[in-house]
DRENLOMAR-102506 format. One record per residue (C-alpha): residue in one letter; x, y negated, z. Coordinates in pm, 1 decimal. Example, Ala and Ser with C-alpha at 12.3 -4.5 7.8 and 13.67 -1.06 7.14 Angstrom:
<rs>
['a' [1230.0 450.0 780.0]]
['s' [1367.0 106.0 714.0]]
</rs>
This chain:
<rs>
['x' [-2256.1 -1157.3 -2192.3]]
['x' [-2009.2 -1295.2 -2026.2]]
['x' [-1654.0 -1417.3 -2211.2]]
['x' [-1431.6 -1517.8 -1806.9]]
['x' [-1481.2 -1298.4 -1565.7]]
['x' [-1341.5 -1456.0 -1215.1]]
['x' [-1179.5 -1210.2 -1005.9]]
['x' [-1043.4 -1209.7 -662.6]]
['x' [-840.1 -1029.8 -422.7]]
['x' [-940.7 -938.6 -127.5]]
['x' [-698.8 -748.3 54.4]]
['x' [-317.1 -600.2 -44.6]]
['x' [-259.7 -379.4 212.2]]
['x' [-437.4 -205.5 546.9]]
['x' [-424.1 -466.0 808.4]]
['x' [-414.6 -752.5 608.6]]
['x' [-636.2 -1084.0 690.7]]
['x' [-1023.2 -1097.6 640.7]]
['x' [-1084.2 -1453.7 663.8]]
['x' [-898.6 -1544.9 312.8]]
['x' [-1133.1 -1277.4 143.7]]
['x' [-1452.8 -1421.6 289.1]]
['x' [-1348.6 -1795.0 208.4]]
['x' [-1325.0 -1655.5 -147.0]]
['x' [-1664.5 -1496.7 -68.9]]
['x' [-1823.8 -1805.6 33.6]]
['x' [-1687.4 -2053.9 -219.2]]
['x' [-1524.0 -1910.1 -556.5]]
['x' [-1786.5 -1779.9 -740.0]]
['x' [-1667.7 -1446.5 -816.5]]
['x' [-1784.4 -1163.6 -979.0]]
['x' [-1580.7 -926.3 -842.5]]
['x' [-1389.8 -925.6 -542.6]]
['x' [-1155.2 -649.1 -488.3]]
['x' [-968.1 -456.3 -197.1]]
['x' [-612.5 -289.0 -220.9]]
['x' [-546.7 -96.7 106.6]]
['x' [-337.8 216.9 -12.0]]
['x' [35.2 264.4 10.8]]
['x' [212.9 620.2 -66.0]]
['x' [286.2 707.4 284.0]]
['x' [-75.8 642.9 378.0]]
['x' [-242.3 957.8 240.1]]
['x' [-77.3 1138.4 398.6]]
['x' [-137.3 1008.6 741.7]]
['x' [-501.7 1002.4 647.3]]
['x' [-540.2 1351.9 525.4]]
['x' [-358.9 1428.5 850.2]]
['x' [-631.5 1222.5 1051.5]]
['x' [-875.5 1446.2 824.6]]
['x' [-753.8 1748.9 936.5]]
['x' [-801.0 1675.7 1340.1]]
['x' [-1174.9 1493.9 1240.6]]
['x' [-1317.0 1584.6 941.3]]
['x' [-1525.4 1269.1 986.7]]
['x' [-1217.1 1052.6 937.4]]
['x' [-945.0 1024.0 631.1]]
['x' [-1073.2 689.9 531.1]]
['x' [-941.6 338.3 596.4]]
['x' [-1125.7 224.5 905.2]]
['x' [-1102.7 -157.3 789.8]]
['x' [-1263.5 -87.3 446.5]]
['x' [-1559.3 32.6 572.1]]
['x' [-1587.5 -279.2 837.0]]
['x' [-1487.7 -521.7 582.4]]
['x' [-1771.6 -393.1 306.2]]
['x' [-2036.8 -430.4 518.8]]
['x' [-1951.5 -797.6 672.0]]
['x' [-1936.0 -891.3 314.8]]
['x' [-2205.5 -709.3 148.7]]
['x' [-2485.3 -937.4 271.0]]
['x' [-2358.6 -1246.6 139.3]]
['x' [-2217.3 -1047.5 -177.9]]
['x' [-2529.4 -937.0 -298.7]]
['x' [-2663.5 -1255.9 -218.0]]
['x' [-2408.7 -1402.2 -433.2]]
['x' [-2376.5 -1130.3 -773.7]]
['x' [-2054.4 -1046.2 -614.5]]
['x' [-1983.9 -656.1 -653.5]]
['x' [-1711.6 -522.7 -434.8]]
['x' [-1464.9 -269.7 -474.3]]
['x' [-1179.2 -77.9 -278.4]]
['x' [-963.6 206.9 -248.2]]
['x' [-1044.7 258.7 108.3]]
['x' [-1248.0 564.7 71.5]]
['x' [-845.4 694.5 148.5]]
['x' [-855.1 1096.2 176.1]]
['x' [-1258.6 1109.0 263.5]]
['x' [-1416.3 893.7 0.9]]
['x' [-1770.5 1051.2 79.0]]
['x' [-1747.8 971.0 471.1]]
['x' [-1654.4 617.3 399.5]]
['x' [-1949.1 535.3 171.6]]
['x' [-2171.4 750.4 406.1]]
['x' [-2062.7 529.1 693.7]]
['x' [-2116.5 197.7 461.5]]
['x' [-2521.2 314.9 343.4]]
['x' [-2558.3 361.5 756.3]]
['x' [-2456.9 28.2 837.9]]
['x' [-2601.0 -137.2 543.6]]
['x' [-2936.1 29.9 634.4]]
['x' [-2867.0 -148.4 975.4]]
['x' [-2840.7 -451.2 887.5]]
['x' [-3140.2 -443.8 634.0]]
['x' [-2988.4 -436.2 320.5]]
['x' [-3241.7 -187.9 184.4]]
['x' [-3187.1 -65.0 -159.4]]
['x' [-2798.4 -148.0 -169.2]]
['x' [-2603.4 110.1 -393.6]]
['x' [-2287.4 183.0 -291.6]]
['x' [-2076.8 420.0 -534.7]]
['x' [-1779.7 615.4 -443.9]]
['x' [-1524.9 744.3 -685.3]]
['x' [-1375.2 1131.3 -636.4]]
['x' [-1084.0 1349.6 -851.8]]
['x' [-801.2 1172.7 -678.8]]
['x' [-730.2 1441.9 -386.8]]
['x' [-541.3 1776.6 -581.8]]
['x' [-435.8 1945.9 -196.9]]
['x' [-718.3 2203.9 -320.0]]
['x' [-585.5 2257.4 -633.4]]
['x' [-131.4 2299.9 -629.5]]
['x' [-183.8 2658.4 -642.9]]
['x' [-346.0 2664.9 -982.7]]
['x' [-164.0 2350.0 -1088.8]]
['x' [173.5 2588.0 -988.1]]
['x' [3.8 2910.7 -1162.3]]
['x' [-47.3 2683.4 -1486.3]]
['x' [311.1 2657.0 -1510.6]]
['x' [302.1 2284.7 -1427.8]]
['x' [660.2 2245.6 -1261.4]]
['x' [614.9 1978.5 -1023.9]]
['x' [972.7 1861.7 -1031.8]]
['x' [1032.4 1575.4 -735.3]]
['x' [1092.5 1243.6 -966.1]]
['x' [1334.2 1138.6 -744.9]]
['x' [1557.2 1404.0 -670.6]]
['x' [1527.1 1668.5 -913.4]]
['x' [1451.8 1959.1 -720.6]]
['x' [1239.9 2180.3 -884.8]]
['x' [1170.2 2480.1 -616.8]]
['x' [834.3 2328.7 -488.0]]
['x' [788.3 2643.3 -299.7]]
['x' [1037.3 2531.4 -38.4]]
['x' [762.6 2279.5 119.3]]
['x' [459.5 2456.0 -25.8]]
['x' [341.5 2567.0 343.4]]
['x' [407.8 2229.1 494.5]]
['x' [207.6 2025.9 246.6]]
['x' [-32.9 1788.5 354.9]]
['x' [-141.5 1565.5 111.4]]
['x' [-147.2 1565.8 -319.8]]
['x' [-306.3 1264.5 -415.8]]
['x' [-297.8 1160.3 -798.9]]
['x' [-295.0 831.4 -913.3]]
['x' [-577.7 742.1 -1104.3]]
['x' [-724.7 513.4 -1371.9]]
['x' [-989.2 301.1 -1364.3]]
['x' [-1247.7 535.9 -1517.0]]
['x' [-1462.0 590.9 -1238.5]]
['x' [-1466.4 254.3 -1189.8]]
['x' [-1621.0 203.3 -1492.4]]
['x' [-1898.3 499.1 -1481.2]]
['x' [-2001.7 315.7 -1117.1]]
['x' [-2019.9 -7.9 -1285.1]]
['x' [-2197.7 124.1 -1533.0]]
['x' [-2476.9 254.7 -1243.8]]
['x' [-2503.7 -83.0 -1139.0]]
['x' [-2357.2 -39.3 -786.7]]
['x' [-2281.1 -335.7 -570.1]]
['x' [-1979.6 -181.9 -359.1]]
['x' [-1757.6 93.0 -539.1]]
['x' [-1512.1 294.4 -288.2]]
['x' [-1254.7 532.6 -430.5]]
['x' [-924.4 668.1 -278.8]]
['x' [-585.4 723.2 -465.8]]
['x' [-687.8 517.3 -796.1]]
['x' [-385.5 292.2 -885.7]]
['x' [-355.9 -43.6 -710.8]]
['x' [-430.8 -244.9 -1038.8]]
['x' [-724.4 -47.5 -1181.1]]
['x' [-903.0 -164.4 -877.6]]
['x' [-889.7 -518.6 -1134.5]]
['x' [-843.9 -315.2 -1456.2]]
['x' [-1213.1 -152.0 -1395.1]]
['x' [-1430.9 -434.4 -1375.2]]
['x' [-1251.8 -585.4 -1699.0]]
['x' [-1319.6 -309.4 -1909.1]]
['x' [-1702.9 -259.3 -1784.9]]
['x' [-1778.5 -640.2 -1906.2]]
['x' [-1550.1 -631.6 -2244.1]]
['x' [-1690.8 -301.5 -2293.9]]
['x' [-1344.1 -171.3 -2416.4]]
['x' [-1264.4 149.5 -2553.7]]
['x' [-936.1 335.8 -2444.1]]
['x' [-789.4 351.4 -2749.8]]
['x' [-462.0 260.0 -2996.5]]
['x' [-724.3 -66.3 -3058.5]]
['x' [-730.1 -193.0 -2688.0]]
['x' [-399.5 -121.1 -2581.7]]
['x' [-273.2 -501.7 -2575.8]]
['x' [-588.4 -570.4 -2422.9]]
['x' [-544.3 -308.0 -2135.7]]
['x' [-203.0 -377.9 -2037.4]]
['x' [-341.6 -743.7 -2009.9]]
['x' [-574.1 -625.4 -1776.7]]
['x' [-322.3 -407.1 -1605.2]]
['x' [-80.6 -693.9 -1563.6]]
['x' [-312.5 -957.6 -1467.8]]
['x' [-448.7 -625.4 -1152.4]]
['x' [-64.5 -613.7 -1105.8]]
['x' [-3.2 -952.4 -1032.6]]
['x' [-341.9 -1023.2 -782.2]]
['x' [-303.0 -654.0 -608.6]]
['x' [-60.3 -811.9 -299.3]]
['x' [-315.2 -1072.6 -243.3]]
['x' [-115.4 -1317.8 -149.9]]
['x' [193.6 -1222.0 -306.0]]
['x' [131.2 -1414.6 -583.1]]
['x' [27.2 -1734.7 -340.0]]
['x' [310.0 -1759.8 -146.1]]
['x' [400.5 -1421.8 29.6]]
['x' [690.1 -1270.3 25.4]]
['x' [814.3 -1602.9 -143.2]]
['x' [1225.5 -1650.0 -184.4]]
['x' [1099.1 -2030.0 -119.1]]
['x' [933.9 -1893.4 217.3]]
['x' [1034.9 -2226.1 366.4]]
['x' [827.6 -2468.1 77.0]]
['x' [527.6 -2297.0 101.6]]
['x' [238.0 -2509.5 248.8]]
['x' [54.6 -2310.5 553.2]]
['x' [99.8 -1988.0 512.2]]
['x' [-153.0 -1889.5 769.0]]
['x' [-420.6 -2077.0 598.7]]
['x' [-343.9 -1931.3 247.8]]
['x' [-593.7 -1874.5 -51.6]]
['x' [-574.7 -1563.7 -149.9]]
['x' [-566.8 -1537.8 -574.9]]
['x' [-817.1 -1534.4 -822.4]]
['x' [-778.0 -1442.5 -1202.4]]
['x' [-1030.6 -1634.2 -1460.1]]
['x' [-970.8 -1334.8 -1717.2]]
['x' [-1114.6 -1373.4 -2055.0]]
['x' [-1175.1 -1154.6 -2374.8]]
['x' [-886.9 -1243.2 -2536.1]]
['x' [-681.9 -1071.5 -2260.6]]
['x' [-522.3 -1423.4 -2080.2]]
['x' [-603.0 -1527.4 -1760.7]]
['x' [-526.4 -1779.9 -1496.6]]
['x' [-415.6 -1715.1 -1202.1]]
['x' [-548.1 -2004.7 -945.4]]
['x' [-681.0 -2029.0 -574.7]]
['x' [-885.4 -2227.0 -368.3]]
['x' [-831.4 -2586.4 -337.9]]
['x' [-750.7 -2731.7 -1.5]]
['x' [-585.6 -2357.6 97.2]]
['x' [-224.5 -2298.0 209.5]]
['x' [18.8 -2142.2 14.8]]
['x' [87.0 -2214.0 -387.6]]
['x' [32.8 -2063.6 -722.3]]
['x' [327.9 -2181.6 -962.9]]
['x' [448.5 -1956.9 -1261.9]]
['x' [783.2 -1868.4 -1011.1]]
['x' [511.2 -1748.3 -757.8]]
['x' [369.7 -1519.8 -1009.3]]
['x' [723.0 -1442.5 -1189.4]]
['x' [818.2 -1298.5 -846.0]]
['x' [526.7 -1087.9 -797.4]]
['x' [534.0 -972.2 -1146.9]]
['x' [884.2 -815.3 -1063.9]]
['x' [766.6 -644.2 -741.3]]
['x' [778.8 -255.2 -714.9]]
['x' [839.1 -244.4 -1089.2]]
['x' [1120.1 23.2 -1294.6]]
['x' [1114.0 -87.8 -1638.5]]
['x' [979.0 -402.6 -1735.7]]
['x' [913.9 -338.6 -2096.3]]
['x' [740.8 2.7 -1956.9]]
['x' [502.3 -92.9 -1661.8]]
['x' [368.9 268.4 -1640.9]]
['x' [-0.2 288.8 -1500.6]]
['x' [-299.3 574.8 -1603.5]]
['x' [-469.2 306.6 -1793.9]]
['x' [-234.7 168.5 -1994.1]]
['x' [118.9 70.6 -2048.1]]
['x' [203.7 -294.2 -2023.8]]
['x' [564.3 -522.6 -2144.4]]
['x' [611.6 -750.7 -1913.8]]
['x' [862.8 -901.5 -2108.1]]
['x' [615.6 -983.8 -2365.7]]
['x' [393.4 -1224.7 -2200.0]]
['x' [399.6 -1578.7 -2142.8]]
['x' [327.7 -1790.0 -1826.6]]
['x' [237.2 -2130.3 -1817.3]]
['x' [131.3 -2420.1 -1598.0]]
['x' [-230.4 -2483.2 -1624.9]]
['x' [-247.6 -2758.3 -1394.4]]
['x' [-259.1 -2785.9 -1001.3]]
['x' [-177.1 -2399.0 -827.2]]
['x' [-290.7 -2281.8 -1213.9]]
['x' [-93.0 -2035.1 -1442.0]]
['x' [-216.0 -1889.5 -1787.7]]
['x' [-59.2 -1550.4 -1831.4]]
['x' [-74.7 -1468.3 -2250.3]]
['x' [13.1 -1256.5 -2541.4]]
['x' [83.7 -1005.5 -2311.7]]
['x' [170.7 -629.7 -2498.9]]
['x' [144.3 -265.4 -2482.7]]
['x' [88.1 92.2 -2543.1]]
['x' [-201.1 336.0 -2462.4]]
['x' [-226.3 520.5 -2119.5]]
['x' [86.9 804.5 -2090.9]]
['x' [2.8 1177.5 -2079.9]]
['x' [122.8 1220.4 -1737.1]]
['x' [-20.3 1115.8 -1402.9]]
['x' [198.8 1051.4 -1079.4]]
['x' [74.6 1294.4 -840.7]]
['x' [252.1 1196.6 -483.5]]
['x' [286.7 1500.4 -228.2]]
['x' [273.0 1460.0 143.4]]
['x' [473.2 1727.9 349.5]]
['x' [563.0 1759.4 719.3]]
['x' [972.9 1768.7 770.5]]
['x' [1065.3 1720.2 1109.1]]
['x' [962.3 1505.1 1419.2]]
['x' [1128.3 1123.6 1524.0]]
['x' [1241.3 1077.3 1869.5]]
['x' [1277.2 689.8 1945.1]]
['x' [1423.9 454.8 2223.3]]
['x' [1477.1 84.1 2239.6]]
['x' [1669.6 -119.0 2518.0]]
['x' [1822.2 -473.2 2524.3]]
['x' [2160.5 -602.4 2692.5]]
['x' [2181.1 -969.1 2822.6]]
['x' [2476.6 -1185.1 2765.1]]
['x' [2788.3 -1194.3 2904.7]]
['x' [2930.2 -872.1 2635.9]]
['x' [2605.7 -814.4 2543.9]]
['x' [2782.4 -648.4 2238.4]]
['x' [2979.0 -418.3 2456.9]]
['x' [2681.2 -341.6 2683.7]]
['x' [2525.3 -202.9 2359.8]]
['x' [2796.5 20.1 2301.5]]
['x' [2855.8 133.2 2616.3]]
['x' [2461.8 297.4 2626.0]]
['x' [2523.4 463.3 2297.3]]
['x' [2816.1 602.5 2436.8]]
['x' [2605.8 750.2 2696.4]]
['x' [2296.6 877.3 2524.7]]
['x' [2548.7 1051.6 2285.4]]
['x' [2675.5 1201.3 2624.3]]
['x' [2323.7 1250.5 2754.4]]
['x' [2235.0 1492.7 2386.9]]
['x' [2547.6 1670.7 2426.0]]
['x' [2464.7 1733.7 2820.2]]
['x' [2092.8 1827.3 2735.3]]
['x' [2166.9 2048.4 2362.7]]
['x' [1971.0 1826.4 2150.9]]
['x' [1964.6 2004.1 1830.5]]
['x' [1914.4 1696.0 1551.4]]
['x' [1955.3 1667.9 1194.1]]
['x' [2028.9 1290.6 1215.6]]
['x' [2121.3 1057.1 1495.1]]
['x' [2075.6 673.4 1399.0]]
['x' [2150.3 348.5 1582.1]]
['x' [2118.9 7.1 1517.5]]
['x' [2219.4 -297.9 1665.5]]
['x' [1945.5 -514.1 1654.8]]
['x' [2027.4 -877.2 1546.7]]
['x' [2347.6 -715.2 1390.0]]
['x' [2287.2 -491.5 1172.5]]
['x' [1945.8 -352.9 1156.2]]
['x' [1780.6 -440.9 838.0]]
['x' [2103.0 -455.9 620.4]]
['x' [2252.4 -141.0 824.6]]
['x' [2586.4 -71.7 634.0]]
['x' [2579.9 -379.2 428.4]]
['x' [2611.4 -566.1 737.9]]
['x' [2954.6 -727.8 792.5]]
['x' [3184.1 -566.3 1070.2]]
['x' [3051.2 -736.6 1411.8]]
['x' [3321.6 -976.8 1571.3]]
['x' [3356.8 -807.0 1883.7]]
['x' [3383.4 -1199.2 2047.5]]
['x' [3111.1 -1342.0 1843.2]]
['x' [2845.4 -1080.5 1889.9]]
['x' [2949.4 -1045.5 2309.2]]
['x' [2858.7 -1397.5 2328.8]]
['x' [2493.6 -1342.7 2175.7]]
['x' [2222.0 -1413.4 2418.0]]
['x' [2113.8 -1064.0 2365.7]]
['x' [2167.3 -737.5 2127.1]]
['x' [1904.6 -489.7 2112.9]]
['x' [1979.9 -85.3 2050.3]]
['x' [1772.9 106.1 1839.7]]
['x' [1848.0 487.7 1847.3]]
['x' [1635.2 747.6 1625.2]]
['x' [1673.7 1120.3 1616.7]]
['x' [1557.6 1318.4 1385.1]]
['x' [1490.4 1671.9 1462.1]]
['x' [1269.9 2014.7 1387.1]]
['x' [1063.5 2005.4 1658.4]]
['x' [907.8 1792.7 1884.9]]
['x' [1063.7 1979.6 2185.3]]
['x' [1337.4 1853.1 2042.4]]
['x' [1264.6 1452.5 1944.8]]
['x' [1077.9 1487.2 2319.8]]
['x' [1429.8 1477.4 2443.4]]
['x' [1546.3 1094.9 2296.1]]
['x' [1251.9 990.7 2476.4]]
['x' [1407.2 1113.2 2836.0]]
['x' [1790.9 1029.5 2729.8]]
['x' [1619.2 656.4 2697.6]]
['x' [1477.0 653.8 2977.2]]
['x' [1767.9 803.6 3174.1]]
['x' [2004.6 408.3 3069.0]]
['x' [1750.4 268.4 3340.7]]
['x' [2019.4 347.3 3612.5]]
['x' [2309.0 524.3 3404.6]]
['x' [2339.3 233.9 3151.6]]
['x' [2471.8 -115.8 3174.5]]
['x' [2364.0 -360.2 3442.4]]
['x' [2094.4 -593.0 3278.3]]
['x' [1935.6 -351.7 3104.9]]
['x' [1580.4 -410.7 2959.3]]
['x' [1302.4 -216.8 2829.8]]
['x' [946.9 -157.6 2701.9]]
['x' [758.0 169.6 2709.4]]
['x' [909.3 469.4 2598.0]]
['x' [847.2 542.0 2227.7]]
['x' [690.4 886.1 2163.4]]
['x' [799.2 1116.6 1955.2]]
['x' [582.4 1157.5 1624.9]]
['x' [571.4 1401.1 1314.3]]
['x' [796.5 1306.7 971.4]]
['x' [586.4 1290.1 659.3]]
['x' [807.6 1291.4 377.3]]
['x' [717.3 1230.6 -6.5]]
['x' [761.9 1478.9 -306.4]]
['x' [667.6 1234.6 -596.4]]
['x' [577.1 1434.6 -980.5]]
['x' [380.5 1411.9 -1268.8]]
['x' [149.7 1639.3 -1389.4]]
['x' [-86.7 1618.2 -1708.2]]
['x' [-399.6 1409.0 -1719.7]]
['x' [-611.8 1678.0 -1813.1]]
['x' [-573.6 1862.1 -1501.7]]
['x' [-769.3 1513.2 -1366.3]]
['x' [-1156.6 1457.6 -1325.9]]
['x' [-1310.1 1189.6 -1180.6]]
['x' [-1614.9 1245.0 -1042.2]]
['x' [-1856.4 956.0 -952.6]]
['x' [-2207.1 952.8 -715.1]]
['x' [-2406.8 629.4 -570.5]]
['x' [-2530.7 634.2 -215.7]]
['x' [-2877.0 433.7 -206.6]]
['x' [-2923.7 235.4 140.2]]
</rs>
């Protein structure tokens, strides 16, 4: 029985870099290694994927990344687990017994976690009287984007985890389970805790400790306010947590990687995406971050301790994906001398080109890129002398409208400043137009939740 359990990250987001999860692979002794690829916005593009393939829905990545790593996993004790199953959990482990079977690895057992994906089920959830009142507006008539739903994914606990630990599996795959209880799961299988009033500390530990590793390296480095002291960022270690029974943990990497683990690298992370710090909401527990201590433990080493909390809430956040609208997009550059006034000048005339051609749009954006694009309004006033004596200023105009007939028509007003606009004009491929996905975030009650676990034998 063991009383540390070493745990690393393998992945914080789709996209993110392979070779930091197979150095941990290779040379930290793990026992679980553990793959965060979900963001809110990226169910719903799935289940939209799903509903042109039914073969697809599942993070392409995931199912790549599993099977480079399951040779040397199993090879190692190493169990691996991932939300990548996305929208089509099933297909994804399917895909991973195929390739395993491939590449020899008879007898593998690869588990895959359902009970996440509720688009069946809003109709009964809505006839139970459940209100499903959008957490961040208020609204309560649901029925107003009922027919343009797309995605209802629930966030999870680590349950299922658990039950496909429990079946000895050496890969687990779920979909919308929440980032930490990717961490939370393995804990609990090796403790053997119960969810109860008795674990609670314990489980917000866990949670915390998932919280802190689930960016990968946003705990090493990324994302750092001290971007410019950290050591070779494109080398970095990615983290791993020594957790033990008692509920601490450090928090280390790699020796000889880039980046650094100090307790201000894991103070920032531990603030990331976060509401209430005494009230770190999650299905398996609630943890106070304000509770815990971190300390040095020696080189790229912090202890997190004493950390407290409460048992799991009642309520689940169930996220909704609905179509609303379409985004029509152009991009051009001006050249200095008045590269400012160039800029102006074409948003003059693409404001002239949508009268001329009737575009009917809800919103018309533009930004002035290297001005005033990522801090938009908070941007200071542009000195009309300053910014004309830039070497360039981009222009960023999005549309958004009801149809794509409609965003179809930003496209050609873009392409129509080749000869109308300035002279000096610059630009890359058209954008094309493409659909709006907006969020309706609720809760609902946990019991209208089951997971539902199977293991897929190579």
């Amino acid at each position: 029985m063991k009383d540390v359990l070493r745990l690393g990250a393998g992945s914080g987001f789709w996209g993110d870099a392979q070779d930091p999860a197979l150095e941990l692979l290779e040379k930290g002794e793990l026992d679980y290694l553990c793959f965060d690829y979900l963001a809110e916005l990226t169910m719903a593009l799935l289940q939209r994927q799903k509903m042109k393939n039914s073969d697809a829905g599942y993070i392409p990545d995931a199912v790549q990344c599993m099977n480079a790593l399951l040779p040397q996993a199993r090879e190692r004790g190493t169990r691996l687990i991932s939300n990548g199953g996305g929208v089509n959990i099933r297909a994804a482990a399917q895909r991973i017994v195929e390739n395993a079977r491939k590449d020899g690895l008879a007898g593998a057992r690869i588990a895959l976690v359902e009970g996440d994906d509720l688009l069946g089920k809003l109709d009964s959830l809505t006839s139970s009287n459940v209100p499903l009142t959008n957490m961040d507006t208020g609204d309560e008539d649901f029925s107003a984007i009922r027919s343009r739903v797309v995605s209802a994914n629930v966030y999870t606990d680590s349950s299922g985890i658990v039950e496909s630990l429990k079946g000895d599996a050496d890969v687990v795959i779920t979909g919308r389970v929440s980032d930490n209880a990717l961490y939370v799961g393995p804990v609990v299988h090796e403790f053997g805790w119960q969810r109860d009033a008795a674990h609670a500390d314990l489980l917000a530990a866990s949670v915390t400790v998932g919280h802190i590793l689930e960016c990968a390296a946003g705990c090493t480095g990324g994302m750092s306010s001290r971007f410019a002291d950290m050591p070779r960022m494109g080398q970095v270690g990615f983290p791993i947590a020594e957790f033990r029974r008692d509920g601490s943990a450090d928090i280390t990497k790699l020796p000889g990687t880039g980046g650094r683990v100090d307790t201000f690298t894991v103070k920032e992370h531990l603030v990331y995406e976060i509401s209430d710090p005494r009230n770190y909401l999650m299905p398996d527990a609630v943890a106070d971050f304000t509770s815990l201590s971190l300390d040095a433990a020696g080189t790229d080493r912090v202890r997190v301790s004493g950390v407290k909390g409460k048992p799991a809430p009642d309520l689940l956040k169930l996220v909704v994906g609905y179509q609303d609208g379409w985004i029509g997009e152009t991009m051009a550059f001006f050249p200095w001398p008045n590269a400012y006034d160039r800029a102006c000048k074409a948003r003059d005339t693409m404001l002239e080109r949508f009268e001329r051609m009737g575009l009917a749009a809800d919103q018309i954006h533009f930004d002035f890129v290297g001005l005033n694009m990522l801090h938009g309004p908070a941007a200071p006033a542009p000195d009309r002398n300053g910014a004309n004596q830039m070497s360039e200023v981009g222009l960023r105009c999005a549309v958004r409208t009801r149809t794509r007939e409609e965003a179809d028509k930003v496209r050609r007003a873009g392409t129509h400043l080749w000869i109308m606009g300035p002279g000096g004009t610059s630009f890359g491929t058209p954008m094309k137009s493409r659909p709006v996905v907006a969020l309706w975030p609720t809760l609902i009650p946990r019991e209208f939740v089951r997971q539902t676990t199977d293991i897929l034998v190579a």
